[in-house]
Steps between C-alpha positions, in 0.01 A plus 500: 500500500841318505553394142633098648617363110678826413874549612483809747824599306236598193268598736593806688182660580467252799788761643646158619782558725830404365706712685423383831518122337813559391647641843323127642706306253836672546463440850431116434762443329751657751323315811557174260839567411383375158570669123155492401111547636172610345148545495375261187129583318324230359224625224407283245800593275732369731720590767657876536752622699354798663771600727878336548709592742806711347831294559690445186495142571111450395452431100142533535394888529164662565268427133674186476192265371486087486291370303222255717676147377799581634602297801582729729500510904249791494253281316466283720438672784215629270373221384460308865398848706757371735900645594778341387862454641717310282857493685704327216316465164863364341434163633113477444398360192164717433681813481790381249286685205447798712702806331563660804704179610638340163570883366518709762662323780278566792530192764227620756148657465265649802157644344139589597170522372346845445106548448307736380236655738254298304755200594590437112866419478698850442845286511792452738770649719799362536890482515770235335861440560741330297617303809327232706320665771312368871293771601342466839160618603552820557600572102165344419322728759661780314406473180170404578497887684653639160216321310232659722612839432468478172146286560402788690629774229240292231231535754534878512519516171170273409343715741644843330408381159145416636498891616611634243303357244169647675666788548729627160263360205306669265108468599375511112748307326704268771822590437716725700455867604748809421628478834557105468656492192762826559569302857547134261653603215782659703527159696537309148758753303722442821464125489571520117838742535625224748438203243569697188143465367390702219193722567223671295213762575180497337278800493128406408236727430144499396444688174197749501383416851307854599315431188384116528386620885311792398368328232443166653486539861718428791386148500667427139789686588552282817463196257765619288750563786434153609549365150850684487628358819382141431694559147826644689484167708413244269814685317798453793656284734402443899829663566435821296338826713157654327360748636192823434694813586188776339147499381595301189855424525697171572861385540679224508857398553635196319762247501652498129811349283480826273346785391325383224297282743312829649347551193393136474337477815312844434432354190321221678324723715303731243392181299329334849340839601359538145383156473325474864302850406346313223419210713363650816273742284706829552532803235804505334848601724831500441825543706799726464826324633835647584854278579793599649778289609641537828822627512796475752459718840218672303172600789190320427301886441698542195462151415187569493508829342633351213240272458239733518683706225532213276115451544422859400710469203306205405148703534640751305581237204101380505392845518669604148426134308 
């Protein structure tokens, strides 16, 4: 499903498609003859710019957020689910504490809603000028065509997200298959190159698994697998890609600051595994986990590689204490 109070810039694995959305908003800006148009999202953190047209004349670029107080035009076109044409906002009072007018210097404003497929708010499109403006009908018409491609892009997507959740998770522990998370995690070290984000693999394994199953059945050892994907979970972000890649073997890709915050999180992780065992009634288990930060142009395999050796070397270290 469509995550509708996360900015799709933080959430790639809806494969939204910015590309094309960019192409739309170039284009709008040159049929305009105006220095700047968008597509806005509204979550609950505020407004984000997901895409701006690139003239050097617009000061607000794509991951430009505003916080929700802000008056701004785009809010109210959220706010009242209707469009909005303002042709000279200098002379009208309500827009004098508006940024984009007292700041900025934009004069005219023509924006539409955008739903979700659910029809939740997803935010506006729009373009602005710094000059007064009179648009006739047919430059309404045509941005309400612009906003039902991208209407029509969400739709596919919902629908693609509905597909794909059926089809790419995990049956025993709900989270995504090998082939889910190999096809996701590429998605989200793209989006993260782009917006300079600072990555981290984690490399999870059960410790002594072939010996809690023969000893305790497949049933426990189901139980346990289950217990070390709820504890990955309860352990990362929405925006962060976990997936089961073997028998016994999970990995996860995570936003972080720094280094030292791998080791936190896996940290974190052990601790909730250990503690649930104890709670749901299950022998003793322990997991083995591995970090690696990603590194520029470096392939996800050996990312995970990596991982995976830093794991061993950890069940090497319990072995001999």
């Amino acid at each position: 499903m469509l995550a509708t109070d996360q900015f799709i810039l933080e959430h790639p694995k809806d494969n939204v498609p910015l590309s094309k959305w960019q192409k739309t908003i170039n284009l709008m800006a040159k049929l305009f003859s105006a220095p700047a148009s968008f597509i806005v999202q509204y979550t609950s953190q505020g407004y984000q710019v997901i895409i701006a047209n690139q003239q050097q004349e617009n000061p607000y670029p794509a991951g430009t957020i505003i916080p929700s107080a802000t008056n701004i035009f785009c809010k109210k076109v959220v706010e009242e689910s209707q469009p909005l044409y303002v042709k000279r906002a200098t002379e009208l009072a309500e827009w004098q504490t508006n940024p984009e007018v007292a700041k900025d210097g934009f004069n005219s404003y023509l924006g539409m809603p955008i739903y979700w497929p659910s029809g939740e708010p997803f935010g506006t499109i729009c373009v602005m000028d710094f000059e007064k403006t009179n648009y006739d009908d047919n430059y309404v018409e045509l941005v309400e065509q612009f906003r039902s491609l991208v209407e029509d892009d969400l739709a596919i997507l919902d629908n693609f997200s509905k597909m794909q959740q059926i089809a790419m998770l995990d049956p025993l522990t709900d989270i995504h298959n090998r082939r889910a998370f190999m096809m996701l995690a590429e998605q989200r070290i793209s989006l993260a190159k782009r917006l300079d984000l600072t990555l981290g693999l984690l490399f999870i394994d059960a410790d002594n698994f072939k010996q809690l199953n023969d000893e305790f059945g497949h049933d426990v050892g189901d139980k346990v697998l289950q217990s070390i994907a709820d504890s990955i979970k309860a352990n990362l972000r929405d925006s962060d890609i976990v997936g089961r890649i073997g028998g016994d073997e999970f990995v996860a890709i995570v936003q972080v600051k720094q280094a030292s915050d791998l080791q936190t999180i896996s940290d974190k992780i052990a601790q909730q595994h250990a503690k649930s065992n104890l709670g749901n009634g299950l022998p003793p288990n322990t997991v083995s986990i591995g970090c690696a930060l990603a590194k520029a142009e470096q392939a996800l395999p050996e990312l995970i590689s990596r991982a995976d050796q830093a794991m061993y070397k950890q069940k090497a270290l319990k072995k001999l204490s």
